[in-house]
N, C-alpha and C positions, 0 to 999 in steps of 0.2 A: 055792463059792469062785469066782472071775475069773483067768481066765489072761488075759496079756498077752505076748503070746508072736510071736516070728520078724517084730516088727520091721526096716526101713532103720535107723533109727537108735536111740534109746532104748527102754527100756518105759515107765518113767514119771519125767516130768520135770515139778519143783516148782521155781515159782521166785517171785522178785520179792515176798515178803513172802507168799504164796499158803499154806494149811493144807490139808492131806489126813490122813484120816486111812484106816489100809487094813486088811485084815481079812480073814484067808482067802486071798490075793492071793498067785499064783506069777507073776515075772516072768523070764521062760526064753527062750533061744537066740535074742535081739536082737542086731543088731549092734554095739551100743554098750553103754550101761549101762544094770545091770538097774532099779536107783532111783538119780536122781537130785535133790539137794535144796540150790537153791542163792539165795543173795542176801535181801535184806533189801527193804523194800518203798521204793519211791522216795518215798513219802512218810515225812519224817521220823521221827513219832512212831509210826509205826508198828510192828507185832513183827517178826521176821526171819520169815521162810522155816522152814515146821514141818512135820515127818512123823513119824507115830505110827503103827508097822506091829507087828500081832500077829498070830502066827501065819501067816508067808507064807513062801515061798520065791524065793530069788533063785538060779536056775541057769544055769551054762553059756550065758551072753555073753558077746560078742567080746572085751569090757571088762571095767570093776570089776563085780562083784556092787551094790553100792550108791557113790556119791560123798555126801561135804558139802562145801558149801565156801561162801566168802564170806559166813559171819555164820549160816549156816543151820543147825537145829536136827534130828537122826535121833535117835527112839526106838526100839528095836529090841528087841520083844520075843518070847520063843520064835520067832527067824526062822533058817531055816536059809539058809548060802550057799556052794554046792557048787560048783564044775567051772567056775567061771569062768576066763576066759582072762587077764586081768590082777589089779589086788588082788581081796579079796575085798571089804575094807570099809575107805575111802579117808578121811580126816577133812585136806583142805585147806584151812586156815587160812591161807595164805600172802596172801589178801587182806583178811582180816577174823579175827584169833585168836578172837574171841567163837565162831566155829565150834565145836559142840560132835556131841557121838555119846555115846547111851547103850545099852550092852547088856545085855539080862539073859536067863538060859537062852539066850541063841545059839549057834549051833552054827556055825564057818567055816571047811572044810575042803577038798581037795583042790584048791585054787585054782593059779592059773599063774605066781603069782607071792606076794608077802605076803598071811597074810591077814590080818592089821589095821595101817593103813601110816598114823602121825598124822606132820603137819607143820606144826608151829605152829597148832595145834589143841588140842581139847579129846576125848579117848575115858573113859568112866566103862566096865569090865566087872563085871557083877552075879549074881549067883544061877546060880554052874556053869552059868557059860562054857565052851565048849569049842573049844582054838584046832588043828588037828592035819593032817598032812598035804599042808599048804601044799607050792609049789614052791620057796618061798626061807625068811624069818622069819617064823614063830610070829606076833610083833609087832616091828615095828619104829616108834621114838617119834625123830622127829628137828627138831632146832632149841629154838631155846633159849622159844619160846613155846609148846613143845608139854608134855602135862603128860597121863600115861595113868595114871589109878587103876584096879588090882585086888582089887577089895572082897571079895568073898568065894568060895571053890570053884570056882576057874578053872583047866580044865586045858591046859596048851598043852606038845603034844606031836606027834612022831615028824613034824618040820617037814623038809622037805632040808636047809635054812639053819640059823641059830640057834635057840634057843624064841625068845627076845627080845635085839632089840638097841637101845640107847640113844646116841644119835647128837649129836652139835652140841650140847649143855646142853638137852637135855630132861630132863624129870624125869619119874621112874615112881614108884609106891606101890603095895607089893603088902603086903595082910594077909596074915596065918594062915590055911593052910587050901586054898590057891593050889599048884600046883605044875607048875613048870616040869622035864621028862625026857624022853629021848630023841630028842634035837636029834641032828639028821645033821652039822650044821656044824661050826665048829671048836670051841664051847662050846655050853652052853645059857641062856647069858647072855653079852654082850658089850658093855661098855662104853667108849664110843670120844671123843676132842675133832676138832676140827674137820680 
């Protein structure tokens, strides 16, 4: 594997339409974020901004565990993303809703604050998920462009905060087989308007 490790500022930053794909890959105790993936390529027809990571880990940076934002694509597979100081896994749509995040077997835990935080964005969670021990929500989906599917055997549990909260007309789907327990917050689901 590649450690990318004790960075000034990020571990790895994808931008401007640019593809990486990662593999084995721990990106740990940077001062900023551990992946970042952002923007669309300045030429028109081009794809957005893409990252396909399996099997890697995102730890204990200053920052998010991973960002998306501004149009750009995260596939996240078997990645785990522990002890970060802020979210765990960020889906910022606010410039570009096409922003999307897909996770399958991830594990996002202990984090500093949410660990999966969509905002007029796109997150898909897939094949037991595991959301648990966050410092605030479980997940939190906010804004009326944001739209979180829970497809299948996701656990999200024993958060400080909520399991999950739904904020400003976002919209969640969660299948059978999902279960949200052991929310420290004031529920383990909370549905809120603006």
């Amino acid at each position: 594997g590649v450690s990318v490790k004790g960075n000034k500022q990020g571990g790895v930053v994808v931008n401007q339409g640019a593809e990486a794909q990662l593999k084995e890959v721990e990106s740990s105790q940077n001062e900023g974020i551990g992946v970042s993936v952002s923007g669309i390529s300045l030429e028109r027809d081009e794809p957005p901004s893409r990252v396909s990571m399996e099997v890697c880990n995102l730890l204990r940076n200053r920052r998010q565990g991973c960002v998306v934002s501004e149009g750009g694509v995260l596939e996240l597979d078997r990645v785990r993303i522990d002890g970060n100081d802020g979210i765990g896994c960020q889906v910022d749509g606010r410039e570009n809703s096409e922003t999307t995040c897909t996770l399958s077997q991830a594990e996002i835990k202990g984090n500093g604050m949410a660990g999966l935080f969509v905002e007029n964005g796109t997150a898909t969670l897939r094949n037991q998920c595991e959301i648990k021990g966050n410092q605030s929500s479980g997940i939190h989906a906010k804004g009326v462009g944001s739209h979180v599917s829970i497809e299948s055997s996701t656990l999200i549990t024993i958060n400080l905060g909520c399991g999950l909260v739904v904020d400003e007309g976002a919209k969640v789907t969660m299948k059978e087989g999902s279960v949200i327990m052991k929310s420290e917050g004031e529920a383990n689901v909370v549905v809120q308007g603006k």
